[in-house]
C-alpha positions as CSV (number, residue, x, y, z in Angstrom):
1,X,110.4,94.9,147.3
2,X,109.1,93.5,144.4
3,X,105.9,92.8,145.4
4,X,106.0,96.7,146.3
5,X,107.3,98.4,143.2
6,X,104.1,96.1,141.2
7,X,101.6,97.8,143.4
8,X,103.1,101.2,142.7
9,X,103.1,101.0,138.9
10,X,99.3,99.4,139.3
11,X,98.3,102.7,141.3
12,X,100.6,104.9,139.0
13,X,98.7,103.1,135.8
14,X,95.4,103.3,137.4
15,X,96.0,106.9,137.9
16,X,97.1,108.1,135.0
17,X,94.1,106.3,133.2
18,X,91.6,107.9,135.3
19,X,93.3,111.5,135.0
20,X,93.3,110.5,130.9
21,X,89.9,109.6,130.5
22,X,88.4,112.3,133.1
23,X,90.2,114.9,131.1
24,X,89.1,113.5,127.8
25,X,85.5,113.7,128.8
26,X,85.7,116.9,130.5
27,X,86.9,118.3,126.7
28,X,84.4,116.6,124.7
29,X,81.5,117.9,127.4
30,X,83.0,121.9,126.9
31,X,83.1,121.7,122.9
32,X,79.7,120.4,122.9
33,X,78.5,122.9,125.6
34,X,80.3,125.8,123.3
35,X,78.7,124.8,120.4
36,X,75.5,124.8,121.7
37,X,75.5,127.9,123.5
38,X,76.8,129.3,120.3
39,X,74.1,127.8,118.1
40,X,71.5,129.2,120.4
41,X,73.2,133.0,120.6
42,X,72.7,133.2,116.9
43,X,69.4,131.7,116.7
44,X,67.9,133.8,120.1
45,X,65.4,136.6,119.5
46,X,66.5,139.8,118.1
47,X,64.2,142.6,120.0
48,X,65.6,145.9,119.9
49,X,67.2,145.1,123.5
50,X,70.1,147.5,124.3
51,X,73.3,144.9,125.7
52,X,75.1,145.6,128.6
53,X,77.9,144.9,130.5
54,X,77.8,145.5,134.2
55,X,80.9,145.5,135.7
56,X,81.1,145.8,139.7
57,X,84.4,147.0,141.0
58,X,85.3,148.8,137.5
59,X,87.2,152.0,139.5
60,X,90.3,150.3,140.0
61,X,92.0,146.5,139.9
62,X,90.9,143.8,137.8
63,X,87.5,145.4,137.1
64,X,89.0,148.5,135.3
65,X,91.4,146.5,133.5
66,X,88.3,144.3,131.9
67,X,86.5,147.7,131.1
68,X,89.5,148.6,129.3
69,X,90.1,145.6,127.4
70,X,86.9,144.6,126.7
71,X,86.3,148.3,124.7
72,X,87.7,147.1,121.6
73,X,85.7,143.4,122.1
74,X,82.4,144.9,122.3
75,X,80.6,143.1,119.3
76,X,82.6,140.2,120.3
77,X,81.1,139.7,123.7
78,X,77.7,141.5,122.0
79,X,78.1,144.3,123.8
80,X,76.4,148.1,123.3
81,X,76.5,150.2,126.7
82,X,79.0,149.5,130.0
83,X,77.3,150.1,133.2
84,X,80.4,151.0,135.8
85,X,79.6,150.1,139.2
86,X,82.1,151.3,142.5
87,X,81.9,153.3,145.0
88,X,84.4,156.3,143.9
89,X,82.5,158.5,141.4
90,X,85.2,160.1,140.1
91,X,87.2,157.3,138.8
92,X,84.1,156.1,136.9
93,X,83.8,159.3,135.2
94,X,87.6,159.1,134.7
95,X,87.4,155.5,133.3
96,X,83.9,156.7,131.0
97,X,86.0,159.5,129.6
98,X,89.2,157.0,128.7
99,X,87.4,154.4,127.2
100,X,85.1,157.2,124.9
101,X,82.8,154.0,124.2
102,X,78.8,154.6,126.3
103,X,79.3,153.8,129.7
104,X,76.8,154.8,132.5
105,X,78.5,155.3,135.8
106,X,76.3,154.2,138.7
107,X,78.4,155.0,141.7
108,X,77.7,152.5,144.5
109,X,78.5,150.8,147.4
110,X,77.7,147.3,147.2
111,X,78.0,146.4,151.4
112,X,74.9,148.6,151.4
113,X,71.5,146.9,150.3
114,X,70.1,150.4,149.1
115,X,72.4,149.8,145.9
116,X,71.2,147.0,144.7
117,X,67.4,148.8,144.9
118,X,69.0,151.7,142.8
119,X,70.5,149.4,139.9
120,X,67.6,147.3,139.8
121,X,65.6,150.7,139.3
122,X,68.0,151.6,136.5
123,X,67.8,148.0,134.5
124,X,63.7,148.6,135.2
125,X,63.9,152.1,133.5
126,X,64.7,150.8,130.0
127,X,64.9,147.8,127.4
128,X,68.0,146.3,129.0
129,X,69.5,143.3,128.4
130,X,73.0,142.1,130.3
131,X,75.0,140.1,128.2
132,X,77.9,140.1,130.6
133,X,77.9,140.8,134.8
134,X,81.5,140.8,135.8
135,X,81.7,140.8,139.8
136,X,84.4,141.9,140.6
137,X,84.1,143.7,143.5
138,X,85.7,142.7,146.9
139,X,88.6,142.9,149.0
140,X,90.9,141.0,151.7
141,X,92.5,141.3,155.1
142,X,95.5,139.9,156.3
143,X,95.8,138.7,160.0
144,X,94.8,136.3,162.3
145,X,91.0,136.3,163.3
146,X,91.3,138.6,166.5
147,X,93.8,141.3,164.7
148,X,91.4,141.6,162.0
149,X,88.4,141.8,164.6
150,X,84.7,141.0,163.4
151,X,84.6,144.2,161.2
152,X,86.6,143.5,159.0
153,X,85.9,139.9,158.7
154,X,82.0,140.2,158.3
155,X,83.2,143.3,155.5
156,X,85.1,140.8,153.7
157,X,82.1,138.5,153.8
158,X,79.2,141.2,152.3
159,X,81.6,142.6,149.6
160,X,83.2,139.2,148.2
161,X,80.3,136.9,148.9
162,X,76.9,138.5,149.4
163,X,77.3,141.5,147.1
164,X,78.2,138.6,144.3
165,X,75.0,136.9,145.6
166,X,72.7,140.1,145.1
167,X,74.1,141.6,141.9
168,X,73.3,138.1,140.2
169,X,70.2,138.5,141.4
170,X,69.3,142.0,139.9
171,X,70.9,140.9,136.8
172,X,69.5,137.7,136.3
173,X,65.8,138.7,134.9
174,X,67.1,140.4,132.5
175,X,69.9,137.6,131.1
176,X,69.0,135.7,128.0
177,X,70.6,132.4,126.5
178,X,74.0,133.3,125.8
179,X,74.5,135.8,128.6
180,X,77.6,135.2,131.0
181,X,78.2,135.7,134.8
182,X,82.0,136.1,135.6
183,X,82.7,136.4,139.4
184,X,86.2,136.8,140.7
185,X,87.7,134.6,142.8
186,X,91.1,133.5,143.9
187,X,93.1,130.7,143.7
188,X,93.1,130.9,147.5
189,X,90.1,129.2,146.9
190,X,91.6,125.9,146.2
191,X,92.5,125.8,150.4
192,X,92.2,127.4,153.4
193,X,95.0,129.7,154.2
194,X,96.5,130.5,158.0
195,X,96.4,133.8,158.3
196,X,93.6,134.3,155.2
197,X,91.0,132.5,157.3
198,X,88.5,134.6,156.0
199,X,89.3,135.8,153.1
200,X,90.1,131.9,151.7
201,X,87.2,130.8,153.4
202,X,85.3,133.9,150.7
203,X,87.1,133.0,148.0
204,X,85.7,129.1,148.2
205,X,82.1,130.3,148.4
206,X,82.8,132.1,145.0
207,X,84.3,129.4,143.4
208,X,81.4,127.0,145.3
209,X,78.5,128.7,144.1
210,X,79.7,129.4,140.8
211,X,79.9,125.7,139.7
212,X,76.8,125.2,141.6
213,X,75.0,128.0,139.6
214,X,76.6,127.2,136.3
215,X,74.6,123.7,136.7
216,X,71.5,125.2,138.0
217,X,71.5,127.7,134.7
218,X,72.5,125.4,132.3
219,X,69.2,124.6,130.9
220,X,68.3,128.7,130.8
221,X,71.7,128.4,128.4
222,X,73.7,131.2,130.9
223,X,77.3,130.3,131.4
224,X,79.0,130.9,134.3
225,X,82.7,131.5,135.0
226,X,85.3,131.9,138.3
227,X,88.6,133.1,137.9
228,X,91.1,132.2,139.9
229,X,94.0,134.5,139.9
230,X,97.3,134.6,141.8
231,X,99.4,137.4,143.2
232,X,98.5,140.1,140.6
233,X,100.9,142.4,141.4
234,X,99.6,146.5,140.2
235,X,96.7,146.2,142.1
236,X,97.4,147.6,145.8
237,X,96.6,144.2,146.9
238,X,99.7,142.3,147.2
239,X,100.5,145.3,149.8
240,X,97.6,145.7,151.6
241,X,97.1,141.6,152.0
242,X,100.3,139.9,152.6
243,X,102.2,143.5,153.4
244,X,105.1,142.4,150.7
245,X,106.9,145.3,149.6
246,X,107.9,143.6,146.6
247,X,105.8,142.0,144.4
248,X,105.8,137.6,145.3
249,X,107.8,135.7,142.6
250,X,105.5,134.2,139.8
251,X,103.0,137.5,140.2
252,X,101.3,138.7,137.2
253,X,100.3,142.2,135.8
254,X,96.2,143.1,135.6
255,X,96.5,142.9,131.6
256,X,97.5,139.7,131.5
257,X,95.1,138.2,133.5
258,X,92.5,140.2,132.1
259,X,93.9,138.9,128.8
260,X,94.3,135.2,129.3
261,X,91.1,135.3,131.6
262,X,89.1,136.5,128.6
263,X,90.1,133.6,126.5
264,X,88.2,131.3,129.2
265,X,85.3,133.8,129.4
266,X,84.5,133.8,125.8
267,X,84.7,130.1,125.2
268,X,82.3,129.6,128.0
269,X,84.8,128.0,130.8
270,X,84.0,127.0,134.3
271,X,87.3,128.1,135.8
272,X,89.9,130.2,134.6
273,X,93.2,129.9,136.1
274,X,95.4,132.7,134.0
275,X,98.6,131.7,135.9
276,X,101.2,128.9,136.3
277,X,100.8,128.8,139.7
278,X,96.9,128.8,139.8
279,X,96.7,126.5,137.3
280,X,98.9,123.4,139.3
281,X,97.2,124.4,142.4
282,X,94.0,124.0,140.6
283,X,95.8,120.7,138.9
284,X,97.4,119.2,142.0
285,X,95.6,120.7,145.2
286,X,92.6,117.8,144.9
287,X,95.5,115.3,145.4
288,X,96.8,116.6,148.7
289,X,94.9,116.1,151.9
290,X,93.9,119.6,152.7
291,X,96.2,120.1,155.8
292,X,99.3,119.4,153.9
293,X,98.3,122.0,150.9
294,X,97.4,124.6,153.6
295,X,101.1,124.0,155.3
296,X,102.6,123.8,151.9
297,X,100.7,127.0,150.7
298,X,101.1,129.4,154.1
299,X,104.6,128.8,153.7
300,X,104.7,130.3,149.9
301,X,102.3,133.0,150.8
302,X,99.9,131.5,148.0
């Protein structure tokens, strides 16, 4: 028993100096990064560039609610014009006319390859620069794989995943050091979900290719950011997902994850996890084996 309690503290001490150290140099790498990219925002040319946001998704959900709170942080996030991408027309115009800030509304739907032709003709058509692409566009299904049929499975795929892929694409050429890429993902991400095959599985990509871009962009000095939400609960989501008539415990409102999400934007963070719950998944889910976190998380509807 003795000999057993001694290996325990050794893996306990081991641990906790690995977690320390790993944490420590993951701190020191992001002030360094954010004062660099800073540095470089300040010093980078000065043409007479008009700034944009694009912002897919911006009728409704989390992509509205950025529209409406970044509005008062324009200069902050060097910001001139909003560029409102969905596919209702109407709430676009709705949203322009609320925000009384210049907004162009480009209705569009982003399963369609034709939109991406028609936005990449808008950026042509002036001096456009995009300090900010917010991808937030995307949806999910709840089910198993033959109630949600290959529709709706390869839907979920072309909105959450490759309309991501293209819009970066458009918007790259015309990012500059100190531009950001935000894309939306979920803390499903973090493990595969029974039930949320697909959706999960969509959710990983974003989270997947958006460290593996951040790296490959580094050295163009263009950030890139996930967020990893939870149950955000005035969305339509929570219903049309997990068909919960209430709203799951620990859910959060669109403001504040908009709010504490921003925080992690602006300082030029990898992964934002603007909840409780997505931050200990995020914490704790790479010390579970995956099959135990996806029980574990089924069971809680994560």
């Amino acid at each position: 028993m003795h000999i057993v309690n001694e290996v325990y503290s050794r893996i306990v001490s081991i641990a906790g100096n690995i977690f320390f150290w790993m944490g420590l140099l993951g701190i020191v790498i992001a002030v360094i990064e954010t004062i660099r990219l800073r540095h470089l925002q300040r010093t980078s040319d000065k043409f007479s560039h008009k700034k944009i946001a694009v912002i897919t998704g911006a009728s409704s959900g989390l992509g509205r609610g950025y529209v409406r709170a970044l509005k008062d942080q324009m200069e902050k996030f060097d910001i001139d014009e909003f560029w409102l991408i969905a596919r209702s027309e109407d709430k676009l115009k709705a949203l322009s006319d609320e925000i009384q800030v210049p907004a162009k509304v480009l209705p569009a739907d982003l399963t369609k390859e034709a939109s991406f032709d028609l936005i990449k003709k808008q950026l042509e058509s002036g001096n456009y620069q995009v300090s900010l692409l917010i991808n937030c566009a995307g949806f999910g299904l709840s089910g198993t794989t033959e109630q949600i049929g290959n529709d709706g499975e390869q839907q979920m795929i072309a909105l959450n995943d490759s309309a991501t892929v293209a819009m970066i694409h458009v918007c790259l050429p015309y990012m500059k050091a100190g531009s950001r890429i935000v894309n939306i993902a979920s803390i499903a991400a973090f493990q595969s979900l029974k039930g949320f095959n697909t959706y999960s599985a969509s959710k990983a990509f974003v989270l997947s290719y958006s460290r593996a871009l951040r790296q490959e962009l580094s050295h163009e000095k263009i950030t890139v950011t996930a967020i990893c939400p939870y149950w955000i609960r005035d969305t339509g989501f929570i219903e049309t997902v997990s068909g919960h008539k209430s709203s799951p415990f620990l859910s959060a409102k669109t403001e504040t994850i908009v709010r504490r999400s921003l925080r992690t934007i602006y300082r030029r963070g990898l992964v934002s996890t603007p909840s409780i719950v997505s931050f200990l998944d995020f914490l704790i889910g790479p010390l579970l084996p995956d099959n135990v976190l996806s029980r574990i998380s089924s069971i809680l509807r994560v």
